[in-house]
C-alpha positions as a Python dict, from the first residue, in 0.01 Angstrom:
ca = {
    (1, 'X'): (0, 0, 0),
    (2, 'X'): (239, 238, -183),
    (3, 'X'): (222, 239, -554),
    (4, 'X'): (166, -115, -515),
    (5, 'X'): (395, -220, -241),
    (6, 'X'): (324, -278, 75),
    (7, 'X'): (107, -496, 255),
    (8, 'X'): (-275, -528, 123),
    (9, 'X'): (-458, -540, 478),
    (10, 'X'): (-197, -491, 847),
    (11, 'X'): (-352, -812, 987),
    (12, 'X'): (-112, -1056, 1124),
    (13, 'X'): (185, -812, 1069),
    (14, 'X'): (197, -631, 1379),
    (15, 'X'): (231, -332, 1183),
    (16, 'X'): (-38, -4, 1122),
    (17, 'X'): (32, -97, 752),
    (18, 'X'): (160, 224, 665),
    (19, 'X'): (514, 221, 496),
    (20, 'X'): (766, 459, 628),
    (21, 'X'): (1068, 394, 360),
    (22, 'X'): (1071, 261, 13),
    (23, 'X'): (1341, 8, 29),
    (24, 'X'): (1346, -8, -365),
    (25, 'X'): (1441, 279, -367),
    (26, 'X'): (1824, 354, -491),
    (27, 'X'): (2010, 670, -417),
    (28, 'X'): (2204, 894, -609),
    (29, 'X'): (2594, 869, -600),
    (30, 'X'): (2590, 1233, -445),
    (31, 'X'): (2437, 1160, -145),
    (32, 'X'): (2696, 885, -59),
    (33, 'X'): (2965, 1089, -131),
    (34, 'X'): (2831, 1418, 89),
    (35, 'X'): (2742, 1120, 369),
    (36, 'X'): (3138, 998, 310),
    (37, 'X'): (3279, 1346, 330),
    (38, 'X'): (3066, 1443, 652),
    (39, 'X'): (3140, 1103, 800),
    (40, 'X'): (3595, 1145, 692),
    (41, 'X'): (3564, 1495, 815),
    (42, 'X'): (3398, 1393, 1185),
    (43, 'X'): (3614, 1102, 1212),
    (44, 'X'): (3972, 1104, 1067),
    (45, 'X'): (4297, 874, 1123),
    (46, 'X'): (4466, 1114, 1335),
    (47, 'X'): (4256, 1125, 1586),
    (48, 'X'): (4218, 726, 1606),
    (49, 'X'): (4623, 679, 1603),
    (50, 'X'): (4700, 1002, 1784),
    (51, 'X'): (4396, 986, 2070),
    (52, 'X'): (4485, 1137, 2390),
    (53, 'X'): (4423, 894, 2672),
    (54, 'X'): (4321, 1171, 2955),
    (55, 'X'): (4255, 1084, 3320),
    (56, 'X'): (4199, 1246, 3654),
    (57, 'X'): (4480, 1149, 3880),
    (58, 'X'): (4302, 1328, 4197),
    (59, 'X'): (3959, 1069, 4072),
    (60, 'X'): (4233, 776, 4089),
    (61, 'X'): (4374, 831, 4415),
    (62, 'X'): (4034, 897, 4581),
    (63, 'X'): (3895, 583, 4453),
    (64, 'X'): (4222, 393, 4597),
    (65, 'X'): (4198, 590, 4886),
    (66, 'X'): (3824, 475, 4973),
    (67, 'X'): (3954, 119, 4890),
    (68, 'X'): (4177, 137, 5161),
    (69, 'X'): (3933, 228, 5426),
    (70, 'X'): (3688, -57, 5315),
    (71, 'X'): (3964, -340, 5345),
    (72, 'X'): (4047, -128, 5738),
    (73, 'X'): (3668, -112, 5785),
    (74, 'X'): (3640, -506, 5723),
    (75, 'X'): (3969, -569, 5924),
    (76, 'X'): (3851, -421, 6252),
    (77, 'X'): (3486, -553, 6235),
    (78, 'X'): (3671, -914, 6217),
    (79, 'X'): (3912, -823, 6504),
    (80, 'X'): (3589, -708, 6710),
    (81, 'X'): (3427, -1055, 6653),
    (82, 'X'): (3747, -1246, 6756),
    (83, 'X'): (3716, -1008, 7048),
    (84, 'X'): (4106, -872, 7028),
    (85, 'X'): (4266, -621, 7273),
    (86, 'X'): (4416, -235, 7132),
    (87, 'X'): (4164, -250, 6814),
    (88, 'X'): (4265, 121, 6799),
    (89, 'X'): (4662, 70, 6768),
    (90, 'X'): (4629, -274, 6486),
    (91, 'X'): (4341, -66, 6325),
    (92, 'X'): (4617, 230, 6266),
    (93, 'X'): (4945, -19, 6215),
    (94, 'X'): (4707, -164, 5945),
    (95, 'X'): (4593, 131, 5778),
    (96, 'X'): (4934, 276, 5795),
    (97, 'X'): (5064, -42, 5625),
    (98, 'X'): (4809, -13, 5360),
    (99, 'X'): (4927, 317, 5247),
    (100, 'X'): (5245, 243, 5227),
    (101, 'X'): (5195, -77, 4981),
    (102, 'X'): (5016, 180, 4806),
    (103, 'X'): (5266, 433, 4795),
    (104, 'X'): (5542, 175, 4726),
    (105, 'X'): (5365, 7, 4420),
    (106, 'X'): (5248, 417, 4265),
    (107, 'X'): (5646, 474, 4261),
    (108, 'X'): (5736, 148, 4096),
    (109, 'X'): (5488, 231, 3886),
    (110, 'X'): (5579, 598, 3770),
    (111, 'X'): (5963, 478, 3753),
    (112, 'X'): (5940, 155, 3566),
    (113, 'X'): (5585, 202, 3429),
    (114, 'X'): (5465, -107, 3526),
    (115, 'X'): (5111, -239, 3461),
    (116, 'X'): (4906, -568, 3461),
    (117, 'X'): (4732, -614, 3126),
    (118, 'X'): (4517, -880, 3306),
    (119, 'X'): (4401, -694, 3605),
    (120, 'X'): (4019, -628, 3564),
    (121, 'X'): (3881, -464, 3926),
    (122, 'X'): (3474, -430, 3874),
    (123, 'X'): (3559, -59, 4064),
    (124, 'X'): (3760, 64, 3820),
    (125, 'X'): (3612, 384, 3641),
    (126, 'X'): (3703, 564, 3317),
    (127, 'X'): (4002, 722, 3425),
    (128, 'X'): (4148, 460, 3563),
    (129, 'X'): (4090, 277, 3214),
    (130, 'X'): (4262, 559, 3066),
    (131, 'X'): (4537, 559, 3277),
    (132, 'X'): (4609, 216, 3228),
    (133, 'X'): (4551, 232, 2832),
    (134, 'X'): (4820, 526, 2822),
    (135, 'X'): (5084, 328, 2980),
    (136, 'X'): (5009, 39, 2766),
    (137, 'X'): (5047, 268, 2454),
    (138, 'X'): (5360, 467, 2603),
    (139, 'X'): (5529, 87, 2660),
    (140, 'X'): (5435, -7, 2319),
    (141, 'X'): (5581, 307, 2197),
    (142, 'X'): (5877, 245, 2375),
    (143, 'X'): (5871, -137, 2250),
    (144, 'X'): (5863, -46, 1904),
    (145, 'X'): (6107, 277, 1952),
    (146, 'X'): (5831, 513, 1793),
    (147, 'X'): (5902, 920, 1851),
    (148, 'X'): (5681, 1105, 1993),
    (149, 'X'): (5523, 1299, 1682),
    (150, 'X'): (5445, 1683, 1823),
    (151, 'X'): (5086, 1735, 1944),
    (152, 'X'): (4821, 1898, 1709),
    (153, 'X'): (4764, 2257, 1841),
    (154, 'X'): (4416, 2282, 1981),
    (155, 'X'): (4226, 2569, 1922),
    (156, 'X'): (4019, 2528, 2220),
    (157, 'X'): (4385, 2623, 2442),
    (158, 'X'): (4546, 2830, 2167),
    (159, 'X'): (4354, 3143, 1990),
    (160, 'X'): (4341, 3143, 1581),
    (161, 'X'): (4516, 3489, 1631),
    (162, 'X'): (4827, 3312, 1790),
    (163, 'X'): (4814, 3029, 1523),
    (164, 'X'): (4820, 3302, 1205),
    (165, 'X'): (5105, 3488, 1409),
    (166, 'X'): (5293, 3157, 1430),
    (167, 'X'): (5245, 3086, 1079),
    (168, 'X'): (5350, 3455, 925),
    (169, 'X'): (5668, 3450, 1181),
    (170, 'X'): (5756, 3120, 963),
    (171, 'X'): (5678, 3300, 686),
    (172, 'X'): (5873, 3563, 762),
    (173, 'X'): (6234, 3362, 854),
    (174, 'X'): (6197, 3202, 554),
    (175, 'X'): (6141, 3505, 351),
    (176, 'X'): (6459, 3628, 520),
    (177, 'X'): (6644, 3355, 430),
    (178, 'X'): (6554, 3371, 106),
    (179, 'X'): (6601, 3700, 107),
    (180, 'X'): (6945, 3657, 215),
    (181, 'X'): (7037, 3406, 7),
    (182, 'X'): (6935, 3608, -319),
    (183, 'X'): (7213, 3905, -171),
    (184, 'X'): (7465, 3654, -170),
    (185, 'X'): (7381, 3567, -494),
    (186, 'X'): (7365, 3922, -612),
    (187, 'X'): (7693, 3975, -430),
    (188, 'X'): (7863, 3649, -640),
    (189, 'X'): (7713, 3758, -952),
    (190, 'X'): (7864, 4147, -900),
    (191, 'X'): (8208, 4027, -825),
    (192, 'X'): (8178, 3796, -1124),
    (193, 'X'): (8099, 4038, -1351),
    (194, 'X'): (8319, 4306, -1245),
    (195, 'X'): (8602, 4035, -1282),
    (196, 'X'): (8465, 4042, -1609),
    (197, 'X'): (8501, 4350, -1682),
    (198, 'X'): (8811, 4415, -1594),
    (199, 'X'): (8977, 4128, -1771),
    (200, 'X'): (8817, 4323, -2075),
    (201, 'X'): (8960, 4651, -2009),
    (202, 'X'): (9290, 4443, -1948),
    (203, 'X'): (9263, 4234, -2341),
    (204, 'X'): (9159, 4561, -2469),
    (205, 'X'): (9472, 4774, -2359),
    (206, 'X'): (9713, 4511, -2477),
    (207, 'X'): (9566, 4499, -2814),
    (208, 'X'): (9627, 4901, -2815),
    (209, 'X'): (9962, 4851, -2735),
    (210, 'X'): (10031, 4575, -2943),
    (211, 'X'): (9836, 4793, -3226),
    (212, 'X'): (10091, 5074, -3156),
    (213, 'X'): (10391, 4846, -3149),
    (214, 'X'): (10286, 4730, -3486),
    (215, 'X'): (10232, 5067, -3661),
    (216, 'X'): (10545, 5211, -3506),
    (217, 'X'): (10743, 4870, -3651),
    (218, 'X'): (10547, 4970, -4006),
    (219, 'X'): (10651, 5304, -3987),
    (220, 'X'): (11014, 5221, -3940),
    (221, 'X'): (11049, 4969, -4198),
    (222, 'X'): (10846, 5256, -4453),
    (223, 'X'): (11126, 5487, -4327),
    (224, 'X'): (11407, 5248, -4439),
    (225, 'X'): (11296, 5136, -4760),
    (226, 'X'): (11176, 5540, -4827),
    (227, 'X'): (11580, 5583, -4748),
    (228, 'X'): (11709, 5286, -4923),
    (229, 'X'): (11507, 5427, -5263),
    (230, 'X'): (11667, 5767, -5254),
    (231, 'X'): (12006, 5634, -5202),
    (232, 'X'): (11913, 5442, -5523),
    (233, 'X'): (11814, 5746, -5694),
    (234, 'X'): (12073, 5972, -5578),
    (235, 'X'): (12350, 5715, -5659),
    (236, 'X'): (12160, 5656, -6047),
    (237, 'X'): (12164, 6052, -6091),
    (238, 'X'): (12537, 6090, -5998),
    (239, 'X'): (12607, 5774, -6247),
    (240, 'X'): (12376, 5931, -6528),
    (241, 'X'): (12527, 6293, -6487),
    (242, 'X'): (12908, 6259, -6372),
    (243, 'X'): (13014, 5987, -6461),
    (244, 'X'): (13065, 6064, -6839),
    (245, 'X'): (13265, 6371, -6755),
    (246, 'X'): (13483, 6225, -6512),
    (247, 'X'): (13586, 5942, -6773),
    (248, 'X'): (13663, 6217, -7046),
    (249, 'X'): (13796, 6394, -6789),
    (250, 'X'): (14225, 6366, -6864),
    (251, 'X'): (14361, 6380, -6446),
    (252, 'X'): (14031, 6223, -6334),
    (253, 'X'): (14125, 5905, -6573),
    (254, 'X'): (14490, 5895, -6497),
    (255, 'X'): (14416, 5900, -6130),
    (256, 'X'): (14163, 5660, -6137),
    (257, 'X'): (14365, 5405, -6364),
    (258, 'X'): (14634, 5449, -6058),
}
């Protein structure tokens, strides 16, 4: 009994009565969610899609290898019971045949990838599972015309040290780029503005000029009329002061009449 669960007396239960987990008991959300992250971090999609079939090819040709020399074993103890002549010579022929079907069929196979889905040999260990599963996945990739994505670097074959260098020299490029993109920009936005400026210096020289033009055209006409009034005064003096003598004037009058 625990807090009044449990089993009252172990007889007939095939248990010590003792209770090793509450089964009431509920959990807190926290200890789900540390159990989901643990469990998301140990196994993640990438490495179910992206799983690296790898095999022994040494393993696979050993096992074929020893294959071979059961099926010549079993040959030559049936030619000894039919009690045939040159066991030696049909022993080798045989043997020698063997490896060449071998040969023959691992050629087809690395040039056209071939493989028998159904084929299920009781001798067949891990690699050669492997094997077989990565030619199945490399002619479903082919199928389907799916790129090869590139491989995840491992850190087991490649130091951290090489990983941060690869990741500054990136760094670095693109800082350079960028780098040299901003000086281009720099460059575009000097020749802009010294375009600028000298269509300024241009606007403000012709309004000088034209400024000149007009105060030397004001001048002039101040000149003219300044003229035109003394004529006026000179000619309203010599009306004012001569004229009256010249008309009394006996020889001025005669002549003038004529």
């Amino acid at each position: 009994m625990y807090n009044g669960i449990g089993l009252k007396t172990p007889r007939g239960s095939g248990t010590n009565g003792y209770i090793q987990t509450n089964m009431a008991h509920i959990r807190n959300a926290r200890n789900t969610i540390r159990e989901y992250e643990q469990f998301r971090n140990e196994v993640s999609m990438n490495n179910i899609v992206h799983k690296k079939y790898t095999c022994d090819f040494s393993i696979i040709e050993h096992a074929e290898k020893r294959r071979i020399e059961l099926e010549v074993l079993l040959y030559e103890e049936k030619m000894r019971q039919e009690g045939s002549k040159n066991i030696e010579e049909l022993i080798k022929n045989y043997r020698q045949k063997l490896y060449d079907e071998y040969y023959e069929k691992k050629k087809i196979q690395e040039k056209y990838n071939v493989h028998n889905n159904r084929e299920a040999d009781p001798n067949e260990n891990t690699h050669m599972l492997n094997d077989r599963k990565r030619k199945q996945v490399e002619n479903f990739e082919r199928a389907l015309k799916i790129k090869k994505k590139k491989e995840n670097v491992n850190v087991n074959n490649i130091t951290s040290s090489n990983i941060k260098s690869e990741k500054y020299e990136k760094r670095e490029k693109k800082e350079i780029i960028s780098q040299k993109d901003q000086n281009k920009k720099k460059k575009i936005m000097r020749e802009k503005d010294e375009k600028k400026k000298k269509k300024k210096i241009k606007e403000e020289k012709d309004e000088k000029k034209r400024k000149r033009r007009r105060r030397k055209k004001k001048k002039k006409k101040k000149k003219k009329k300044k003229k035109k009034e003394r004529r006026k005064l000179v000619i309203q003096k010599v009306k004012k002061c001569y004229l009256p003598q010249m008309i009394n004037h006996p020889v001025l009058t005669v002549q003038m009449i004529f």
